[in-house]
C-alpha positions as CSV (number, residue, x, y, z in Angstrom):
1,X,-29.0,-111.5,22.0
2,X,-25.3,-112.7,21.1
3,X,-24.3,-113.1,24.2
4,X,-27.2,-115.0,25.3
5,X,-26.8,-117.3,21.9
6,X,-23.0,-117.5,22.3
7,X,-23.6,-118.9,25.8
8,X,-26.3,-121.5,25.0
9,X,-23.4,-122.8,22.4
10,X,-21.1,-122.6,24.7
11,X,-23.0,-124.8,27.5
12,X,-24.0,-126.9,24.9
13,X,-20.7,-127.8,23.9
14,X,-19.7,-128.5,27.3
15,X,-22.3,-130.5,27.9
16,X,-21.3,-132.5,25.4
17,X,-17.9,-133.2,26.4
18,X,-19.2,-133.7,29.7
19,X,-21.5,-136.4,29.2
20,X,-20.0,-140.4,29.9
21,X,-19.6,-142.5,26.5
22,X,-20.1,-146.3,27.2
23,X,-18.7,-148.4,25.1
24,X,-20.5,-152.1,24.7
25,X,-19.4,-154.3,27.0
26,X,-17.7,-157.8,26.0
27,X,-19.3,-160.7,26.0
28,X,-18.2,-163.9,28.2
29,X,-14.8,-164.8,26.5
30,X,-16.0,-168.9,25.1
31,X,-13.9,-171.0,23.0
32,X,-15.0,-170.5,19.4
33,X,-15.4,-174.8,19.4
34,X,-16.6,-176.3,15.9
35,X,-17.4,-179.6,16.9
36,X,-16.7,-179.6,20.7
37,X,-20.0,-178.7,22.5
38,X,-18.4,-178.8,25.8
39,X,-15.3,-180.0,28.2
40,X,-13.7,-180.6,31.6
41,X,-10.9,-182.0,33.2
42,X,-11.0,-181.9,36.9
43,X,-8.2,-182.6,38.9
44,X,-8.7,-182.6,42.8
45,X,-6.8,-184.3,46.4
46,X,-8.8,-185.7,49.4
47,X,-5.5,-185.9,51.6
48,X,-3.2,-188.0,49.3
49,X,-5.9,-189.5,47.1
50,X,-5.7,-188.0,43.9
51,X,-8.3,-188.3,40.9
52,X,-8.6,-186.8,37.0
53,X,-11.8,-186.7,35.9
54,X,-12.8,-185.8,32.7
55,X,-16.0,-184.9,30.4
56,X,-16.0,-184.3,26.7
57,X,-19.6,-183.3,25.2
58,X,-19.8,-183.4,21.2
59,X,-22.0,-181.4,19.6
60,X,-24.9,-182.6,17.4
61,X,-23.6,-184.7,14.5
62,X,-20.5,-186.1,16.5
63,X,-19.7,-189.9,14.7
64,X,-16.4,-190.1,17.3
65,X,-15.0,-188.6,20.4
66,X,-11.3,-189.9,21.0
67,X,-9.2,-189.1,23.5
68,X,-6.2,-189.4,26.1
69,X,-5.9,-188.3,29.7
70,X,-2.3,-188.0,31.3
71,X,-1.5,-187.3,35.0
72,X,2.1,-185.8,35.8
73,X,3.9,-185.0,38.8
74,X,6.4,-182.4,38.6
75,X,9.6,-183.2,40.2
76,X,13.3,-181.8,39.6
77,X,13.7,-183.4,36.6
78,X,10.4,-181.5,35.1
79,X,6.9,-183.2,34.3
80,X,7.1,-187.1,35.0
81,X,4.0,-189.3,33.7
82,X,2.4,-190.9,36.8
83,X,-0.4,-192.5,34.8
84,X,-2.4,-192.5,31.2
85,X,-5.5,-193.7,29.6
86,X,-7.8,-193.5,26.5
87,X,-11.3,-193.8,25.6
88,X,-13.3,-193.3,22.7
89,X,-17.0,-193.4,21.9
90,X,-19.3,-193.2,19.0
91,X,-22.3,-191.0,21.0
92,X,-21.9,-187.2,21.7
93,X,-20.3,-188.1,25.5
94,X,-16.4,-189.4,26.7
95,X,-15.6,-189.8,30.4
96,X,-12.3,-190.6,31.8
97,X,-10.9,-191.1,35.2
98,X,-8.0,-192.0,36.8
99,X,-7.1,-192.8,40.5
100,X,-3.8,-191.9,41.7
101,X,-2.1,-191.8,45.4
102,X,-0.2,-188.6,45.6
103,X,2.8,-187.5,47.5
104,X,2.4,-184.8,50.0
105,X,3.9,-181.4,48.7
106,X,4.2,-182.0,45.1
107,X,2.4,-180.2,42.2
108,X,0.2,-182.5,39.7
109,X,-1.2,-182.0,36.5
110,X,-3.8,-183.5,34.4
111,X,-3.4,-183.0,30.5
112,X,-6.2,-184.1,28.4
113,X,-6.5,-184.3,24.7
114,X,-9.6,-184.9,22.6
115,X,-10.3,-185.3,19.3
116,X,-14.1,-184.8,17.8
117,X,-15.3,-186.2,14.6
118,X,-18.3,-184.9,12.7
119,X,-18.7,-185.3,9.1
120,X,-15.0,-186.2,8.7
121,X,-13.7,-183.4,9.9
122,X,-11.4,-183.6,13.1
123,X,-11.4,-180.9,16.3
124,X,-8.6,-181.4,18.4
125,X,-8.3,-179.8,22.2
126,X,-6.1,-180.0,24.8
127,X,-7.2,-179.1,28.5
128,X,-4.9,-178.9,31.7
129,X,-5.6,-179.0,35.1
130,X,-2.9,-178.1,37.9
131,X,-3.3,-178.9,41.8
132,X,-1.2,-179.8,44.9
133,X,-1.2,-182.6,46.9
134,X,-1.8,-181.5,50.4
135,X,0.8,-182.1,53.3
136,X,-1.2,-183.6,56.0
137,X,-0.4,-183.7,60.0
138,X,-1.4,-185.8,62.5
139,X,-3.4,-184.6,65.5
């Protein structure tokens, strides 16, 4: 009777051990935004025509969305502007664009920063996009 008790434990032990512990998995990894419901800021080539596009979304309660969008090339002296502009709005929505020619074989970026306003209290975000101007060849 031992013996058959002393290897019940035993098998119970083990089983123990050999059972998988799952751990709970994360959730999606979000910005932890106050004020910002949601953003974008696009940046894509169709051969050497290059455009930034951008999308703020404010969240209920927004009085003001501000912000600036930026276009760099990078070249040997680092990050040279190419272009800027600015935009604000008083609903829950900003949009901002900017249409650039490219040159083949260089590295772009698109930097844009926002401020939101609800209640008097400021959220500020920056968002940057990276993409290459394709080298085309003639047929």
């Amino acid at each position: 009777m031992k013996k058959l008790l002393t290897l019940i434990l035993i098998a119970a032990t083990l089983f123990c051990f050999a059972t998988n512990t799952f751990a709970a998995l994360p959730e999606t990894i979000a910005p932890m935004w106050v004020n910002i419901r949601q953003m974008s800021n696009d940046l894509v080539f169709n051969g050497t025509s290059g455009i930034a596009d951008t999308m703020v979304f404010g969240k209920s309660g927004t009085t003001r969305i501000t912000g600036t969008l930026t276009v760099y090339v990078q070249t040997s002296n680092g990050w040279e502007e190419v272009d800027s502009t600015s935009g604000s709005s008083t609903s829950l929505y900003l949009s901002m664009t900017i249409n650039f020619t490219g040159i083949p074989g260089e590295y772009y970026k698109s930097v844009l920063n926002v401020t939101v306003t609800i209640n008097g209290v400021n959220e500020s975000e920056t968002k940057t996009a990276y993409e290459y101007c394709p080298i085309t060849t003639a047929n």
